[in-house]
N, C-alpha and C positions, 0 to 999 in steps of 0.2 A: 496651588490654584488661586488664582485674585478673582476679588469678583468683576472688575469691569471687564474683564477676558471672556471670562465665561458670558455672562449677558451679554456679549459681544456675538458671541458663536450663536446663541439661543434667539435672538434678534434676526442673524444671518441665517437660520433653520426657519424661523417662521415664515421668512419671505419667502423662503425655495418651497415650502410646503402650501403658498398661498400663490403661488403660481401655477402650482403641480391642480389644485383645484378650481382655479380659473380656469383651465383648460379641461376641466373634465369631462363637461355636458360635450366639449368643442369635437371629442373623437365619435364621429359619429359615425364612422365605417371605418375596412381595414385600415384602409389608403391613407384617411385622417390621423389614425392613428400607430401609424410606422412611416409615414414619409408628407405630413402636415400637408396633404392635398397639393403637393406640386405648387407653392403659394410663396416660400420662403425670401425672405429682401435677401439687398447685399449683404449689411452685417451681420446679417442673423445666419445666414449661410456660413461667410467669412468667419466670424467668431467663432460657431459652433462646430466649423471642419477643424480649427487649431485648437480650441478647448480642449475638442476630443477626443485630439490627438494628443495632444501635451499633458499628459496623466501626473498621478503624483513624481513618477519618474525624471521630470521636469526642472522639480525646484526640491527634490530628495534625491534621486539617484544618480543625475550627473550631476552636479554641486558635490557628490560624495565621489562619484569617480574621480572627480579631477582635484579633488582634495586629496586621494590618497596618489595617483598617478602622475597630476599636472598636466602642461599642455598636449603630451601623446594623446591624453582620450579623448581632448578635443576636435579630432578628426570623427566624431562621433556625431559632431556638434551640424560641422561642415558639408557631412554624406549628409544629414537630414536634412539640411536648408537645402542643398541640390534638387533631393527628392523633391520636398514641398513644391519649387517653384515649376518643374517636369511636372509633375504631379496635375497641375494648376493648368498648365500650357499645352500638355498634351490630352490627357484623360478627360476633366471636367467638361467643356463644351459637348465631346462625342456623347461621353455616357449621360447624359440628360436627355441629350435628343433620341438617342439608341432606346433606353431605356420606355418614356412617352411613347413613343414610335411603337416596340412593343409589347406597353401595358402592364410592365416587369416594374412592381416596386421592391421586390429583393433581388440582391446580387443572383443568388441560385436560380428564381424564376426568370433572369433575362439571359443565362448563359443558356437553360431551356428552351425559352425563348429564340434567342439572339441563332442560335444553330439547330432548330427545329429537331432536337433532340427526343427521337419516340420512344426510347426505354425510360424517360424520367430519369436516367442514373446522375449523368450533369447536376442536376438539381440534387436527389438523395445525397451523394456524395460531398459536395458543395456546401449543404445544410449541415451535413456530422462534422467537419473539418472545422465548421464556424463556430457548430456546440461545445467540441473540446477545446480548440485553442481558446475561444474567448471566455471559457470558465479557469483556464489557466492565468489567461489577462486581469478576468476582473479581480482574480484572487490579490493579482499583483496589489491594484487599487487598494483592497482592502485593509491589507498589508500594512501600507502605506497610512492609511487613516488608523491604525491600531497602535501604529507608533507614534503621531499623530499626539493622539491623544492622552497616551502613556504619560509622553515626557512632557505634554503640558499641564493636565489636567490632573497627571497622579492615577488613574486610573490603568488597573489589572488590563495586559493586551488583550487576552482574548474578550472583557466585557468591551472595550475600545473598538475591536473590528466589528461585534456585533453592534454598537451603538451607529457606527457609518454606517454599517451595510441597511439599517432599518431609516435611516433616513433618506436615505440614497432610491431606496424601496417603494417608499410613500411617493413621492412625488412622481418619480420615474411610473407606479404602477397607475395613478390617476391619471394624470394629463397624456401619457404618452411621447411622442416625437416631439408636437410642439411645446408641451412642458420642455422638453429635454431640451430643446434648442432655443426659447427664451432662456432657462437658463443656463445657459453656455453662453450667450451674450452676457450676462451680466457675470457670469464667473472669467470668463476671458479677457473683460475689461478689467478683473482685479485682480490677477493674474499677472498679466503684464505689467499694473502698476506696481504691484510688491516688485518682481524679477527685475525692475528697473530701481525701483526707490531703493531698496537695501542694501545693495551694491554701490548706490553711487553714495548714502549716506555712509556708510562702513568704510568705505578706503582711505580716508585719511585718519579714522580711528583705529581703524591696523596699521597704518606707520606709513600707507603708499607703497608706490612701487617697491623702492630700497628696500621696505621690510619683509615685502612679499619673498623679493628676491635671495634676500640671507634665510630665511624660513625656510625653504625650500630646496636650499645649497646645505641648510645644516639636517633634513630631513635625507638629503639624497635622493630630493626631487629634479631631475631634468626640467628647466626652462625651456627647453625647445620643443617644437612641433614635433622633430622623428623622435615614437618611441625607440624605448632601449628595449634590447633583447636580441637572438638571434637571428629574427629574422625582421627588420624594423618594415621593409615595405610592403610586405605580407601583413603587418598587421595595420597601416595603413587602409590598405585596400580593404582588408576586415572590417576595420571601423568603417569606412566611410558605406559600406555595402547596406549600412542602416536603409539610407535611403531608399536602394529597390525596395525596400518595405511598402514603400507606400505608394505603390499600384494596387497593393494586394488588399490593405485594409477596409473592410465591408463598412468599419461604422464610419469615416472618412467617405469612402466614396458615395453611402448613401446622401451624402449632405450636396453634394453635386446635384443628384437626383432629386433634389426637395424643390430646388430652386425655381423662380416665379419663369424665367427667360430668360438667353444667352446674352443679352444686356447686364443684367442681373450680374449675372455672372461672371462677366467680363470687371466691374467694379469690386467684384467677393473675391478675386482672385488680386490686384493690388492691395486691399485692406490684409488680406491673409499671408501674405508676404511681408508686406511693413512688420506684421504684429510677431511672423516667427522668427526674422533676422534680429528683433530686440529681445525674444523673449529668450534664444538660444544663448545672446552675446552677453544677455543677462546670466545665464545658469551658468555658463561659465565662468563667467569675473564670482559670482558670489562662490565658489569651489577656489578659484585664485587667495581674494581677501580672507576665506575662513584658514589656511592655513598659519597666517602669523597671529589668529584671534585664539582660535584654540589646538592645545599641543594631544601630539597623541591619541584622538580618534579613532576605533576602532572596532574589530568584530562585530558590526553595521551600526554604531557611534557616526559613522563618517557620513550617514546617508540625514542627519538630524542638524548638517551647520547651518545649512537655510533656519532652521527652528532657533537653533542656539545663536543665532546670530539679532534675530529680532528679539527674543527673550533680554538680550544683552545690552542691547541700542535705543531699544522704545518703552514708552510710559506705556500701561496695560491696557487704554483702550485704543489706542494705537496701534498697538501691537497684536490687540486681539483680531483688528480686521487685515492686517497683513498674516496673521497664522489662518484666518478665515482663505484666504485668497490658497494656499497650499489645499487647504481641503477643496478647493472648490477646485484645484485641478486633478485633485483626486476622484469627487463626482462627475464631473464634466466628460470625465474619459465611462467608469464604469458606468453609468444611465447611459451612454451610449450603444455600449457593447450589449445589456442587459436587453434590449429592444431588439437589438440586429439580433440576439438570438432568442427572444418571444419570437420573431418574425421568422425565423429558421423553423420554429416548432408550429408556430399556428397557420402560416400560408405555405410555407415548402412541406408541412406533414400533414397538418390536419385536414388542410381545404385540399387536399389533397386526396384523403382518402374519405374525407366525405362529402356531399354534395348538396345542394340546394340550402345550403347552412345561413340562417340571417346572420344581416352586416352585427348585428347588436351581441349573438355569439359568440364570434370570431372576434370581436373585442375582448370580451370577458376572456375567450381561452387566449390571448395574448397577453391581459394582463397577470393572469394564473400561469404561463409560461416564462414572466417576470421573476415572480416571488422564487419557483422549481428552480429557474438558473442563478438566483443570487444564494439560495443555499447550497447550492454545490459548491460556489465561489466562496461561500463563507467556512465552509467547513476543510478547502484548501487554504484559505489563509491564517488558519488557525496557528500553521507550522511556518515557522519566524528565522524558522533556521538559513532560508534560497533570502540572499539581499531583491532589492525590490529591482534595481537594474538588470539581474540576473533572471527574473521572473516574465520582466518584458521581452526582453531578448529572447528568451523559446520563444514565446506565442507572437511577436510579430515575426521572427522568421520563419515560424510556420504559414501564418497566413499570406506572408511578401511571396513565398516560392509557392504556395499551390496555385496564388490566384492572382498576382501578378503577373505573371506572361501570360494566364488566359484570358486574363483583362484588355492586355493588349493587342492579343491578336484578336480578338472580339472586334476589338474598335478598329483596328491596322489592315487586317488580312482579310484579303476575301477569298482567298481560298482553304481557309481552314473550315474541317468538318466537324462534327460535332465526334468522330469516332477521334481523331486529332486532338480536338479539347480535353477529353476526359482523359486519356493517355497522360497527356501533357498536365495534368492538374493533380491526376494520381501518382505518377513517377517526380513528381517537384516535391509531392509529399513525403512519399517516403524514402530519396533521398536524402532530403533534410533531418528526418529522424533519425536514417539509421547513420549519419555522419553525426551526427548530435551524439547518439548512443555508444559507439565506436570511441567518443574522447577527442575527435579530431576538430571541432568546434574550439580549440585553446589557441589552434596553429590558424585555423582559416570559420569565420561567421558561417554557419552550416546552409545560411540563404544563399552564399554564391555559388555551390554544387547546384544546391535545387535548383535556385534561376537558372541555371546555364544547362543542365541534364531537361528539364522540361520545356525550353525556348528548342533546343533542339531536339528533342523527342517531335515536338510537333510540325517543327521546319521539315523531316524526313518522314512523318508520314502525310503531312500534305503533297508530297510527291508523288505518291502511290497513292490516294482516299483523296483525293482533295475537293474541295467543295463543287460543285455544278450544278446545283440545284438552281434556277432562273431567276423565281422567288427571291430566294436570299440573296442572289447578288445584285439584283435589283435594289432593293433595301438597303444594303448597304452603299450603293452608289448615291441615293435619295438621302442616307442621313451625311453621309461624308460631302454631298452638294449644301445641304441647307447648313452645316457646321460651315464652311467656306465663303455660306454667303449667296449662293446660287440660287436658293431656293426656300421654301417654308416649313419651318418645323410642325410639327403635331399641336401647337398652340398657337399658329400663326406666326410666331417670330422669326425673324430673315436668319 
């Protein structure tokens, strides 16, 4: 451990912590604090939907796949820039105005909402799906910062994930959403600086292309795009299937919903584009270059050459704010998830079953529903043994197939009922598990059964149930006009 590194880190902690209390007084109801009062600018929208999505998995986990794999796993890379920019083009404008329209600031309250669903199961269900996978997610995060700190700092992993997890806590439990998504702006801006700067400093101190390329020939790394194996387009298709992920993603799509107006947002959708095509093109080249840097990596060694590579290249307070910039995409993602699931427990459970409860409550029990989901999360990443790309993988395919096709038929379909939704969100789930379970996730990513058994689950019983209620499809014509332009959103914006 040096000390400019460390005062480095403890520098970058006081600011996120004096941001996190800046915003404290600022959560002054639910709405304030899980979705910053529908107020949010471009960047701050832009940064904080790709922070939050770009976890330590980022600048550890693919840097490490493609270190031990090569160009095959960069089809990983590829399916997610796809997503992203779908993602951006299709979803964001609807679910802003859907969402406003009907007074839905969590995912579960507007699929409630959105199909006038009268059992509440839409929402219960919605809500449990979001509490396990995304304690599975943030464990990944934590994971991640325990290695983190291990091979920087010298520090025992398990005191390592609890030192992140209690930082990550603090700030995340004060300020809430707008904590969380100022800092995502500033984590995102240095994020993308590292993913870029190291890469391009490091390549000709690995040898260039030439040495990459004998590195990887004397490894028995394939250079080219198709993986090997026996069935190379099937695993294509695997890899790239990341992307349906990101319909499904709650802490993602809530950033949509934050936004000031479809102006807004129309600018957060180019800036969030620019920033993933360099940040992916970055994690990849830095998994390229670490190959001829360091030999032999392994038994989750290969998930550390983002770390080992700055350690190698930079004087320590240099170095220190590029090792900052990894944690910070390791925060940026868990303060995110941490709030969408306060938000699952305090407005999908609580205000749910109680009533007339002050705004000033239902703060407190959301922040109290913070601290509950980050020890679950802390006490799953305790076990080091599942790599961190391995970790995100379950939990965003769990969440891409429950609530990605419901997403979109939300927004898409006007004739889906709410007996259709729940089908369609239940049967994506747990075919996803039990193809997960089974072992068959090695041959095919267990998200494209689920996408495809619940897209059609719900195509076939909107044939039979299909929506007719006048109401709703009213509503839906009113937001799909004012999204096109025809007409005024719930804020005024055309």
């Amino acid at each position: 451990m040096s000390n400019p590194t460390l005062y480095t880190f403890v520098a970058y902690f006081v600011v996120l912590l004096g941001i996190g209390l800046y915003f404290y007084r600022r959560a002054s109801d639910i709405e304030d604090y899980l979705l910053g009062g529908r107020g949010m600018g471009s960047w701050v929208t832009a940064l904080s939907a790709q922070a939050s999505d770009m976890s330590g998995w980022l600048l550890m986990g693919l840097p490490g796949a493609i270190y031990l794999a090569g160009m095959g796993e960069a089809w990983i890379a590829i399916g997610l820039f796809i997503g992203t920019v779908l993602n951006w083009k299709l979803v964001s404008a609807r679910l802003r105005v859907y969402t406003a329209k009907t007074k839905a600031i969590t995912l579960p309250c507007f699929f409630e909402a959105r199909f006038r669903d009268p059992t509440g199961l839409l929402r219960i269900f919605s809500a449990i799906i979001i509490l396990i996978f995304f304690a599975i997610y943030a464990s990944s995060g934590l994971k991640a910062s325990g290695l983190l700190f291990e091979s920087t700092f010298g520090v025992k992993y398990h005191w390592a994930v609890a030192i992140g997890g209690l930082i990550i806590i603090a700030y995340t439990f004060m300020g809430g959403f707008l904590a969380v998504c100022w800092t995502d702006l500033l984590q995102g801006a240095l994020m993308v600086f590292a993913i870029v700067i190291v890469p391009l400093l490091s390549f000709g101190r690995a040898g260039g292309a030439g040495a990459i390329s004998e590195a990887m020939a004397s490894k028995g790394i394939s250079a080219g795009l198709m993986p090997e194996g026996k069935w190379p387009l099937l695993m294509v298709v695997s890899s790239m299937a990341w992307g349906l992920g990101y319909f499904g993603q709650p802490h993602i799509l809530v950033r949509f919903m934050s936004v000031r107006s479809l102006e807004r947002l129309r600018k957060s959708m180019v800036i969030a584009i620019v920033w993933v095509l360099l940040s992916l093109g970055g994690a990849v080249a830095a998994g390229l270059i670490g190959i001829p840097m360091f030999e032999n990596l392994k038994g989750g060694e290969q998930e550390k050459v983002f770390i080992y590579m700055i350690e190698r290249l930079f004087n320590p307070w240099f170095g220190g704010i590029l090792l900052a910039a990894i944690f910070s995409a390791i925060m940026s993602t868990i303060d995110s998830q941490l709030l969408v699931s306060s938000s699952a427990l305090s407005e999908d459970f609580y205000c749910k079953l109680k009533t007339n409860v002050s705004a000033r409550r239902v703060v407190l029990v959301g922040r109290a529903c913070v601290v509950v989901m980050s020890g679950v999360a802390l006490v799953l990443a305790l076990d080091r043994d599942r790599t961190i790309l391995g970790t995100v993988r379950d939990a965003w395919g769990g969440l891409g197939a429950a609530f990605g096709p419901l997403v979109l038929f939300a927004l898409f379909s006007r004739r889906t009922s709410w007996q259709s939704a729940l089908a369609g969100m239940v049967t994506g789930t747990v075919v996803t598990v039990l193809w997960k379970q089974a072992g068959l996730g090695e041959r095919m990513y267990e998200i494209v059964p689920g996408f495809v058994v619940s897209c059609a689950t719900m195509l076939l019983l909107n044939r039979r149930m299909g929506q007719d209620n006048k109401e709703i499809l009213k509503e839906f014509d009113e937001v799909a006009a004012t999204v096109a332009g025809r007409g005024h959103g719930p804020n005024g914006d055309a």
